[in-house]
ZATIMAR-472274 format. One record per atom (N, C-alpha, C, O): residue in three letters; atom name; x negated, y, z negated. Coordinates in nm, 4 decimals. Example, Ala and Ser with C-alpha at 12.3 -4.5 7.8 and 13.67 -1.06 7.14 Angstrom:
REM residues 2
(pt ALA; N; (-1.3190; -0.5690; -0.7800))
(pt ALA; CA; (-1.2300; -0.4500; -0.7800))
(pt ALA; C; (-1.3200; -0.3300; -0.7800))
(pt ALA; O; (-1.4236; -0.3319; -0.8465))
(pt SER; N; (-1.2850; -0.2250; -0.7080))
(pt SER; CA; (-1.3670; -0.1060; -0.7140))
(pt SER; C; (-1.2900; 0.0030; -0.7870))
(pt SER; O; (-1.3409; 0.1138; -0.8039))
REM end
This chain:
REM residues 61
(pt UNK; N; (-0.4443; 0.2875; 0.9931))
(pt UNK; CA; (-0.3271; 0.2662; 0.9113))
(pt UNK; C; (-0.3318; 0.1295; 0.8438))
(pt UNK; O; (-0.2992; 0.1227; 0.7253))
(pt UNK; N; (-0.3659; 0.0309; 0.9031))
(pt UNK; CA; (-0.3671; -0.1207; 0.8594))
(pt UNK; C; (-0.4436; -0.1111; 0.7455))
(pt UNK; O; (-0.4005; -0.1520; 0.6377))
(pt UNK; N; (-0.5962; -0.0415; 0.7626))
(pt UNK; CA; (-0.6650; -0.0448; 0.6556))
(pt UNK; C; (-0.6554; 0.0448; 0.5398))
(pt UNK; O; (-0.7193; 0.0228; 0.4370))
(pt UNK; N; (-0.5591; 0.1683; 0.5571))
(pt UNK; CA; (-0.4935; 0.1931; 0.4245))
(pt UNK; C; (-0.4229; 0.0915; 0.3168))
(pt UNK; O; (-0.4361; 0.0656; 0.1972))
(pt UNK; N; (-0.3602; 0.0588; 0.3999))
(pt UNK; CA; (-0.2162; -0.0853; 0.3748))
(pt UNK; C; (-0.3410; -0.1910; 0.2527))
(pt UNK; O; (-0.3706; -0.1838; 0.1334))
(pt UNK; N; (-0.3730; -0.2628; 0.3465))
(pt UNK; CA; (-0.5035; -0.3471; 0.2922))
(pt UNK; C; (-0.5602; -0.2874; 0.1222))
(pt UNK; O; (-0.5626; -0.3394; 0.0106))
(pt UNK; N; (-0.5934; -0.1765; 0.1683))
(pt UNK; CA; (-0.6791; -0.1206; 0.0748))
(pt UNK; C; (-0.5707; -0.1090; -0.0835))
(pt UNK; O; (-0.6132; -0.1470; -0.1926))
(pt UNK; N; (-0.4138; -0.0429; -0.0609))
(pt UNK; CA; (-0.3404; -0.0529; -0.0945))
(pt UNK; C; (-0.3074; -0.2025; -0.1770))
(pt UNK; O; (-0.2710; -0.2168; -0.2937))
(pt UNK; N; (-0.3271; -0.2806; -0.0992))
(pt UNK; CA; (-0.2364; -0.3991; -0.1712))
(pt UNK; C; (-0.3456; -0.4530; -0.2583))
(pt UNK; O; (-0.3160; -0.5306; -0.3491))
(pt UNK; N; (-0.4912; -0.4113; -0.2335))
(pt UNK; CA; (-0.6086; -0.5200; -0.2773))
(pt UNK; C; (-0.6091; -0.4396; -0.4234))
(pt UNK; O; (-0.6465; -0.5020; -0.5228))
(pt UNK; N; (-0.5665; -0.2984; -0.4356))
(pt UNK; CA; (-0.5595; -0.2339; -0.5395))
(pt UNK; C; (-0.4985; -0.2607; -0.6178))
(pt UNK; O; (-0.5415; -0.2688; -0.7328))
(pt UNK; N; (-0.3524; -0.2890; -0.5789))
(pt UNK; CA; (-0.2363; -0.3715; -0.6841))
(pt UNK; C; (-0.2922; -0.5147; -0.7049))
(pt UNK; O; (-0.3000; -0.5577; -0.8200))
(pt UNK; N; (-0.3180; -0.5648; -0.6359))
(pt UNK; CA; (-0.3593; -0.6866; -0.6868))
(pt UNK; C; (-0.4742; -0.6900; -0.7752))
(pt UNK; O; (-0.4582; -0.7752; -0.8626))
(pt UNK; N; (-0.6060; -0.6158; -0.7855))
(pt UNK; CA; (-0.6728; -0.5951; -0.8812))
(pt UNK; C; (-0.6254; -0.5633; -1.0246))
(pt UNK; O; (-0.6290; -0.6341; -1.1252))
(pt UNK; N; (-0.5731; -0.4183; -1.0040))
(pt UNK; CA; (-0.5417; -0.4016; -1.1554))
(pt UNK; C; (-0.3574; -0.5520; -1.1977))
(pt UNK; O; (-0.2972; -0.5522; -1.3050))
(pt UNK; N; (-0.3347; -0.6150; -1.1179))
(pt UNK; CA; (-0.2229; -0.6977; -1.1120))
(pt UNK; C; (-0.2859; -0.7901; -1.2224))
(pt UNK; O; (-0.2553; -0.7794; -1.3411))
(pt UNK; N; (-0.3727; -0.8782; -1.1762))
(pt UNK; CA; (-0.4646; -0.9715; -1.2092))
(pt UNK; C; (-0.5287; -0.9480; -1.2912))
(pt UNK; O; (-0.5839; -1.0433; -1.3461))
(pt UNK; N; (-0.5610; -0.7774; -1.3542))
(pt UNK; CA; (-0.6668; -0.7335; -1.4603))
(pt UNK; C; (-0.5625; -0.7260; -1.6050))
(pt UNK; O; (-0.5933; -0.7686; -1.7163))
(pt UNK; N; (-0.4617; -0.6743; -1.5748))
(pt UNK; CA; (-0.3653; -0.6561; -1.6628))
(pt UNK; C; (-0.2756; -0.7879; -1.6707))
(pt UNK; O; (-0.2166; -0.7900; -1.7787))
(pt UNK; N; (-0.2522; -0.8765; -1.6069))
(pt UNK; CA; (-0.1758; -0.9733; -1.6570))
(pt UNK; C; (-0.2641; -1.0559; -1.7142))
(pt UNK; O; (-0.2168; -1.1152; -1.8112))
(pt UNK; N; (-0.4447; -1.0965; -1.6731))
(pt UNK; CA; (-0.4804; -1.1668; -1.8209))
(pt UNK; C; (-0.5228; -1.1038; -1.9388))
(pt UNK; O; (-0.5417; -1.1306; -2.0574))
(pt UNK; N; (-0.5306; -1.0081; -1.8595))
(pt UNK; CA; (-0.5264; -0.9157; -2.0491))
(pt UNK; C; (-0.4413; -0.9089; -2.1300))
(pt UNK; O; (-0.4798; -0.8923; -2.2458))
(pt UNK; N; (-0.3046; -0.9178; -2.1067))
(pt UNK; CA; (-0.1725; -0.9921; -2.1804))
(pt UNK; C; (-0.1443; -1.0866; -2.2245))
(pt UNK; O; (-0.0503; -1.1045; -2.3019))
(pt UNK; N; (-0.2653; -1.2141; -2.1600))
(pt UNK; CA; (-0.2435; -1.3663; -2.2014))
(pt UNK; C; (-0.3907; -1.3639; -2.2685))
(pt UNK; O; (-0.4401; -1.4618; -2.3243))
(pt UNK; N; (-0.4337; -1.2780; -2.2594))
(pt UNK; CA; (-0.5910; -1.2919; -2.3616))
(pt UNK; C; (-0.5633; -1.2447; -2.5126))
(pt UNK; O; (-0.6135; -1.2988; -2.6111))
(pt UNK; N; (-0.4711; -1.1301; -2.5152))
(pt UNK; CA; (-0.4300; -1.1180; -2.6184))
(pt UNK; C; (-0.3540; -1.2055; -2.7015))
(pt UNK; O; (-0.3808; -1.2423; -2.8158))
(pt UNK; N; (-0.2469; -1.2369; -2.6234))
(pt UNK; CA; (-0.1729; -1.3445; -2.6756))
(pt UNK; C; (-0.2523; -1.5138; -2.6930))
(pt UNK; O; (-0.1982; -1.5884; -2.7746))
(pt UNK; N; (-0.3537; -1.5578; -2.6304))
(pt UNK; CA; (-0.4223; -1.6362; -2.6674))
(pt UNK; C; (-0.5377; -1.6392; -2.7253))
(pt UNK; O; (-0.6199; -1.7308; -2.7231))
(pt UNK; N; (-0.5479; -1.4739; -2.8110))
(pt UNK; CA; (-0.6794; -1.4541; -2.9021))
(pt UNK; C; (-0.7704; -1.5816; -2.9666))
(pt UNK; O; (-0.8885; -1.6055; -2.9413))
(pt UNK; N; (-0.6975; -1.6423; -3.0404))
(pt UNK; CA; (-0.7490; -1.7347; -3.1405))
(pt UNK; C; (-0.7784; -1.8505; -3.0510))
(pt UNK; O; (-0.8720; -1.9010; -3.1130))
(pt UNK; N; (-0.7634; -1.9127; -2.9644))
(pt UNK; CA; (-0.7818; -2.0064; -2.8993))
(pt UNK; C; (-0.9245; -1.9777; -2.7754))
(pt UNK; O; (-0.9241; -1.9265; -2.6634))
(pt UNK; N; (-1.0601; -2.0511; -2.8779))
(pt UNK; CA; (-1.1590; -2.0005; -2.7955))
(pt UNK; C; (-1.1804; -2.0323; -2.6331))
(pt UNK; O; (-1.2232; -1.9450; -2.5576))
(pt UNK; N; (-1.1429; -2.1798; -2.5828))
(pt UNK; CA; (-1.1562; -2.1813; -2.4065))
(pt UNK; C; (-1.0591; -2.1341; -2.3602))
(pt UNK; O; (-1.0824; -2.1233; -2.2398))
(pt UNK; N; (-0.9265; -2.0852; -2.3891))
(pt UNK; CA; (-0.8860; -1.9721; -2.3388))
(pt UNK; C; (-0.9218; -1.8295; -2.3112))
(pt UNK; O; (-0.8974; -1.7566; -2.2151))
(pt UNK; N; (-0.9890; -1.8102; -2.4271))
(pt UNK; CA; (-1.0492; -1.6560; -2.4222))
(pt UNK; C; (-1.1505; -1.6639; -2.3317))
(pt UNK; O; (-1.1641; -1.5723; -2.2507))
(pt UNK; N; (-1.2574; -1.8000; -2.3313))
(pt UNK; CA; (-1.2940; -1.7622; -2.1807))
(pt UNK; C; (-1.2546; -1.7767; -2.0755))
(pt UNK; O; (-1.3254; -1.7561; -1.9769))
(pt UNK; N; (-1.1513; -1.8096; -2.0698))
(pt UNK; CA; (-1.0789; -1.8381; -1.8820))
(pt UNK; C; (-1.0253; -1.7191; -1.8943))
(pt UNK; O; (-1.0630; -1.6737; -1.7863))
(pt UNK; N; (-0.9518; -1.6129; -1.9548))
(pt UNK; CA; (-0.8915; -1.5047; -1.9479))
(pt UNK; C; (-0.9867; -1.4287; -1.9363))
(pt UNK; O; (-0.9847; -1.3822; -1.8223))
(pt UNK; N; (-1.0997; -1.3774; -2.0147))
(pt UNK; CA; (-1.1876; -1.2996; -2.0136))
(pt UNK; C; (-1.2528; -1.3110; -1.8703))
(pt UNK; O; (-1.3099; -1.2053; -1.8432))
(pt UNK; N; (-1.2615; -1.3921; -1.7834))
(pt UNK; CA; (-1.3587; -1.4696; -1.6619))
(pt UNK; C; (-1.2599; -1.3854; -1.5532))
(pt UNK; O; (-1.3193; -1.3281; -1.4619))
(pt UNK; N; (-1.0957; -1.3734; -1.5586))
(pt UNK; CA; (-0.9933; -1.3073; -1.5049))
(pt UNK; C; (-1.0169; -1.1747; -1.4894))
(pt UNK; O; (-1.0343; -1.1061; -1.3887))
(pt UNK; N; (-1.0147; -1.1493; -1.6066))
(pt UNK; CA; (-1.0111; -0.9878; -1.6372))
(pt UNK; C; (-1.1168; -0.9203; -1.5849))
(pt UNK; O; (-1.1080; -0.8043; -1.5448))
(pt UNK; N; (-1.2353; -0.9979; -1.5822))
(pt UNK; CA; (-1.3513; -0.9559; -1.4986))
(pt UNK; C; (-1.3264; -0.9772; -1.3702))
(pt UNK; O; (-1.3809; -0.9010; -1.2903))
(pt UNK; N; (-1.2678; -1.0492; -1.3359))
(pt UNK; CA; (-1.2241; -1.0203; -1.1771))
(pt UNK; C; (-1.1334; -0.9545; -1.1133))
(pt UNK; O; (-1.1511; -0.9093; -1.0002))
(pt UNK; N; (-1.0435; -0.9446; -1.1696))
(pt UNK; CA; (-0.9769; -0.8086; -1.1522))
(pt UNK; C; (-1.0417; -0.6903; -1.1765))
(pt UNK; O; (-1.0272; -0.5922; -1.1036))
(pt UNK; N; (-1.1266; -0.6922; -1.2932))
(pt UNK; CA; (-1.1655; -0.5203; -1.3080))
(pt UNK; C; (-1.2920; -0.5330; -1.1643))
(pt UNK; O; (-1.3187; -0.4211; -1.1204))
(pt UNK; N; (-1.3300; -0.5918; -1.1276))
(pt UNK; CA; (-1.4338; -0.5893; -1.0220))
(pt UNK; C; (-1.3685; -0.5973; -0.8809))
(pt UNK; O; (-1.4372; -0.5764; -0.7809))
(pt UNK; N; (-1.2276; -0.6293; -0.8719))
(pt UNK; CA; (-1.1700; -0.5814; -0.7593))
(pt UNK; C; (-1.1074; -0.4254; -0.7687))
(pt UNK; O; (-1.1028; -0.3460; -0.6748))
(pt UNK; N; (-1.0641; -0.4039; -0.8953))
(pt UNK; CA; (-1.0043; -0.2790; -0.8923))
(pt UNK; C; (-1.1349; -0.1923; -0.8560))
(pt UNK; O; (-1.1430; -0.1232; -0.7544))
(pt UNK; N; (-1.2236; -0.2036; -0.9410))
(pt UNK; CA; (-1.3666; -0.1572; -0.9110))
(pt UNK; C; (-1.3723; -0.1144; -0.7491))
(pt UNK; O; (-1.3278; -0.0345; -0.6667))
(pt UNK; N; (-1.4293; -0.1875; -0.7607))
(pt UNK; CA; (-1.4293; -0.1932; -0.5326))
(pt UNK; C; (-1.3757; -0.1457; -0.4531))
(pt UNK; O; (-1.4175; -0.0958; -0.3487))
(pt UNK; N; (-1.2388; -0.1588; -0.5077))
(pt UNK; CA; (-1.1458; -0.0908; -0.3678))
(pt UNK; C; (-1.1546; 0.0367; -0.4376))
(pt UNK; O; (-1.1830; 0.1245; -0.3561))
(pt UNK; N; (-1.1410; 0.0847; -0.5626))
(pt UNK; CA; (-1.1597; 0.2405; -0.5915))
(pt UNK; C; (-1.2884; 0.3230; -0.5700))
(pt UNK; O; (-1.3044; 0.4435; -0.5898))
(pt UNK; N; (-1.4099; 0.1969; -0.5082))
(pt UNK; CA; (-1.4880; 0.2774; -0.4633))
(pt UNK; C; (-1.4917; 0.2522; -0.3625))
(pt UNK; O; (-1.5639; 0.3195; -0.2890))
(pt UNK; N; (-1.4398; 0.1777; -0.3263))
(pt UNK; CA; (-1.3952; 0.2303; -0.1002))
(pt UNK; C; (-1.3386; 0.3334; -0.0979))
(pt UNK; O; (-1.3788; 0.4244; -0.0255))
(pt UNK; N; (-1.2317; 0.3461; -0.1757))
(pt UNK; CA; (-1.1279; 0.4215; -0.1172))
(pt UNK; C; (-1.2110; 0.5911; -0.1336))
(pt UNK; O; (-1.1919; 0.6737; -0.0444))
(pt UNK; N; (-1.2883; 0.6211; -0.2390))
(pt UNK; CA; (-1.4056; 0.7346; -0.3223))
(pt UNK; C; (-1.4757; 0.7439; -0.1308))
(pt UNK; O; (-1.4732; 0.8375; -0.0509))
(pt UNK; N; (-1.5275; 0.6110; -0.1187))
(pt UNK; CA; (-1.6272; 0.6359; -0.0009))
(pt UNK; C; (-1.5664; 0.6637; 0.1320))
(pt UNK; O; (-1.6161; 0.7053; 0.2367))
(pt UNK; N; (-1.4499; 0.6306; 0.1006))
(pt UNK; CA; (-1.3860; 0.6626; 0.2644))
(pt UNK; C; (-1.3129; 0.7737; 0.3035))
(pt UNK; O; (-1.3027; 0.8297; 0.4126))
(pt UNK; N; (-1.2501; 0.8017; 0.1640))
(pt UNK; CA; (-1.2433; 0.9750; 0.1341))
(pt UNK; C; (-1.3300; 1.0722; 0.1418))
(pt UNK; O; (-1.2849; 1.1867; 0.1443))
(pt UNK; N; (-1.4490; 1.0553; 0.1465))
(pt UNK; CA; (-1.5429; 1.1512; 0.1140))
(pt UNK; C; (-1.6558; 1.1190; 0.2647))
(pt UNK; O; (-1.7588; 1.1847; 0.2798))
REM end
């Protein structure tokens, strides 16, 4: 059960973190060392969402 929970929250927090700098990447388009600190975000979120959706693929199956 714990490690549902876990798995659960690491999920929201991925796409959390993937989608909120993708909102400030947009909004800070034109401003190039922003676009890379946002872009650097967004890759980390999509690589947590990543992960736990393939735990969750591997632990299902």
């Amino acid at each position: 059960m714990t490690g549902t929970i876990f798995t659960i929250i690491g999920l929201l927090i991925g796409v959390s973190i993937a989608g909120a700098s993708s909102v400030y990447l947009k909004r800070e388009w034109s401003d190039h060392e922003s676009r890379k600190i946002y872009g650097v975000f967004v890759g980390i979120g999509a690589a947590v969402t990543i992960g736990v959706v393939v735990k969750i693929f591997v632990a299902g199956f």
